[in-house]
C-alpha positions in Angstrom: 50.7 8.3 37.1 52.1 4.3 37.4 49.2 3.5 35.7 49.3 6.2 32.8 53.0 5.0 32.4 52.0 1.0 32.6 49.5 1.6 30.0 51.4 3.7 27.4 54.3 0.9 28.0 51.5 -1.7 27.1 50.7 0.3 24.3 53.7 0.9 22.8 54.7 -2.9 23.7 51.4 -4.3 21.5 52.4 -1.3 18.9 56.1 -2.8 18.4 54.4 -6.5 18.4 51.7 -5.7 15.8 54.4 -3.8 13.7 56.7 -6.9 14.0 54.0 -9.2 12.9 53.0 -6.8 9.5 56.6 -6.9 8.7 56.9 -10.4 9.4 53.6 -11.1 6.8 55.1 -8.5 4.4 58.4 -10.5 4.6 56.2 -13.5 3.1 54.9 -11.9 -0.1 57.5 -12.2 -2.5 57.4 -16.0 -1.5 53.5 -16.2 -2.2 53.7 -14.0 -5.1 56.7 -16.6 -6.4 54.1 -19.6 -5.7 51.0 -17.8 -7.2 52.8 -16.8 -10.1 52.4 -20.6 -12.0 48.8 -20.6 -10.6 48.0 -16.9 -12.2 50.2 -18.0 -15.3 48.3 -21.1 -15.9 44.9 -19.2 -15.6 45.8 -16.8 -18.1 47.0 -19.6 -20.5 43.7 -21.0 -20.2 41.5 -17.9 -20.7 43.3 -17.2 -23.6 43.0 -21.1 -25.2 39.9 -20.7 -24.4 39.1 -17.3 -26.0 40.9 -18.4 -28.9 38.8 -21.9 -29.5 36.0 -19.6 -28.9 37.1 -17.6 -31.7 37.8 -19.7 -34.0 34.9 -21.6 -33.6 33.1 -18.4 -34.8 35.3 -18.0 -37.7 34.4 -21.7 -38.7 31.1 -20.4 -38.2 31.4 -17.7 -40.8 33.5 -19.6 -43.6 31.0 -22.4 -43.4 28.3 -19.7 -43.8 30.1 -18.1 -46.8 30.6 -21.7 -48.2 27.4 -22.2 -48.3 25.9 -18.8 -49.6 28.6 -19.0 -52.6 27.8 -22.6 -53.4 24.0 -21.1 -53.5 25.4 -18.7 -55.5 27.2 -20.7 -58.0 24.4 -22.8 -58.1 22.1 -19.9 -59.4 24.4 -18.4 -61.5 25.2 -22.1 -63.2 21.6 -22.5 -63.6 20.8 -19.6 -65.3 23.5 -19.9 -67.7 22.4 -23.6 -68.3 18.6 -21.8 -69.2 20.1 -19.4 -71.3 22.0 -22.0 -73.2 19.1 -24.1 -73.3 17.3 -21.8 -74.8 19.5 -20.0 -77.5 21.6 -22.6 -78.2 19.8 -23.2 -81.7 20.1 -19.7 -82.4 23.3 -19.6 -81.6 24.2 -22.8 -83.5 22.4 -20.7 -86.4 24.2 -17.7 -85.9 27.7 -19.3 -85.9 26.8 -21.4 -89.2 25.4 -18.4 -91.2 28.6 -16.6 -90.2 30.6 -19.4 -91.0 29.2 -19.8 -94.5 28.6 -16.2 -95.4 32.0 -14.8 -93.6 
């Protein structure tokens, strides 16, 4: 029975000292939260610089893209309208001077 007693003493003894030591570490968290909050801050600052250089590299991307298509485009377009002048422009001319003359 000494012995039952010794050991549920023990027991209760490591019990108390365990507790005492969880409460001591929980004690300690708003002190490492307060020190990992820069840390956690400064991690997110640079995921997100880094998201948005990633994004606006893509952007770049597409408005060089665009650039380039409507240049293209323009091109075309100015070319076309060069042939077509090129190739009415004296029946044109000859249309404008008959209605000069007989307007």
């Amino acid at each position: 029975m000494k012995k039952l007693i010794k050991d549920i003493v023990e027991l209760d003894k490591a019990a108390r000292n365990e507790l005492q030591q969880i409460k001591e570490e929980l004690d300690e968290v708003p002190a490492y939260v307060a020190n990992q909050r820069p840390l956690i801050e400064e991690k997110y600052k640079r995921n997100t610089e880094q998201h948005l250089m990633e994004l606006k590299e893509k952007l770049q991307a597409e408005y060089n893209d665009k650039v380039i298509q409507t240049s293209v485009k323009y091109e075309k377009s100015l070319e076309k309208l060069r042939n077509q002048y090129k190739y009415n422009r004296e029946r044109w001319l000859k249309e404008i001077f008959e209605n000069c003359i007989d307007g």
